[in-house]
C-alpha positions as CSV (number, residue, x, y, z in Angstrom):
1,X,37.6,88.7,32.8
2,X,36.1,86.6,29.5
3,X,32.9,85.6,31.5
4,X,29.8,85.3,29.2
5,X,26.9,87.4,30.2
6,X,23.5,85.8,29.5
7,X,20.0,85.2,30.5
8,X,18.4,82.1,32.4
9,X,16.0,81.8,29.4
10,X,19.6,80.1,27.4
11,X,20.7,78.6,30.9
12,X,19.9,75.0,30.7
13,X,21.2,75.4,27.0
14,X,24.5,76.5,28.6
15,X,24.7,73.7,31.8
16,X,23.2,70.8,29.7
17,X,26.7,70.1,27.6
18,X,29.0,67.2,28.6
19,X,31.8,70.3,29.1
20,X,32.3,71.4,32.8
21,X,30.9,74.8,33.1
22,X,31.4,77.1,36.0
23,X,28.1,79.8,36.6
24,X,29.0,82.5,38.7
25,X,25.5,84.3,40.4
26,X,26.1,87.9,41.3
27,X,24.5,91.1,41.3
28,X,26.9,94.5,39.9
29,X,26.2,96.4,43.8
30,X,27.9,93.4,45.4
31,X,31.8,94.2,46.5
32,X,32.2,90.2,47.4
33,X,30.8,89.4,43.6
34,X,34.1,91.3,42.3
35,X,36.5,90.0,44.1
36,X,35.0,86.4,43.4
37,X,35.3,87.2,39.5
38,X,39.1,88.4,40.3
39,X,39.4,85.3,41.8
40,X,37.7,83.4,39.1
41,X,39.9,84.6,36.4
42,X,43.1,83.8,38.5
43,X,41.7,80.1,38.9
44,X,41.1,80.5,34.9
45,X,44.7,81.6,34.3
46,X,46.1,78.3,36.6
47,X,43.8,75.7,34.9
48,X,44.9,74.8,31.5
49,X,41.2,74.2,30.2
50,X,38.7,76.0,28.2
51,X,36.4,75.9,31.1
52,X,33.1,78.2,30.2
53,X,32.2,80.8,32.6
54,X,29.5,82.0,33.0
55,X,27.5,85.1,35.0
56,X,24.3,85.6,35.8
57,X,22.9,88.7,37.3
58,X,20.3,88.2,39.9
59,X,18.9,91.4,39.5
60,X,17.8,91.4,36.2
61,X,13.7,90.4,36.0
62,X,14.0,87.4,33.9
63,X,16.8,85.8,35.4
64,X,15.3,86.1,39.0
65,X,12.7,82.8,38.5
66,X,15.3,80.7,37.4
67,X,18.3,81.7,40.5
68,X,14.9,81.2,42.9
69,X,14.8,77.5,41.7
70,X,18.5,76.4,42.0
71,X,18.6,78.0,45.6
72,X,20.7,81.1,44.8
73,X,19.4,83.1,47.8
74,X,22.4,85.0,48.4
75,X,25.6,86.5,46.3
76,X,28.2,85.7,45.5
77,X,27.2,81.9,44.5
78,X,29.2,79.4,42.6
79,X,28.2,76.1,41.2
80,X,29.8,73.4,38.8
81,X,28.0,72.0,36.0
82,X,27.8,69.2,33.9
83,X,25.1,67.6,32.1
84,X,22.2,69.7,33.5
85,X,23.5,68.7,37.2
86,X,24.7,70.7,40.0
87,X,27.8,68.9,41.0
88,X,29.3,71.8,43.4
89,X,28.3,74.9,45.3
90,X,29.6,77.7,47.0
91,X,28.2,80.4,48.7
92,X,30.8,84.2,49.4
93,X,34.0,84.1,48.3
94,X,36.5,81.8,47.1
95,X,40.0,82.0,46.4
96,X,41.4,80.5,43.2
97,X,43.6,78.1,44.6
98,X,40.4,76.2,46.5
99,X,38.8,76.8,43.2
100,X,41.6,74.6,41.3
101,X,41.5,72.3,43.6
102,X,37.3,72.0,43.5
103,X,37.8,71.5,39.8
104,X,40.8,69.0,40.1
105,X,38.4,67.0,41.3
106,X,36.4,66.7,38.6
């Protein structure tokens, strides 16, 4: 999967742009986190976009601040951004399909 790793401390850099970007919240001991990225890279291969992914890891010490304040309390969480806004969110798993159709609507 081409999903860019990063910290919070770049997230608003990331989420700010006029380009819809997808942030997947996960942590590497959680099974539903990978099939949610299998599922995110099918949805990537139906979408003829260059829609950024990104992951976060809510383990890691510096990103755990930032999750706290957009809500993530559990994994896997997906939201939609554009323009520094939550536009959609999604808490377990997703399948691809519902994914396309989430984004379709944007």
């Amino acid at each position: 999967m081409n999903l860019l790793f990063f910290s919070m401390r770049d997230f608003k850099d990331y989420v700010r742009g006029d380009q819809l970007t997808l942030v997947l919240f996960c942590a590497d001991w959680c099974r539903e986190c990978r099939e949610v990225m299998k599922e995110v890279d099918k949805f990537k291969s139906l979408i003829d976009s260059e829609l950024q992914v990104l992951k976060v890891d809510i383990d890691a010490e510096v990103n755990k601040v930032k999750a706290d304040e957009y809500g993530v309390d559990s994994v896997p969480m997906l939201m939609f951004f554009r323009s520094g806004e939550v536009l959609w969110r999604h808490k377990g798993v997703i399948l691809a399909a519902e994914l396309r159709t989430i984004f379709d609507g944007f």
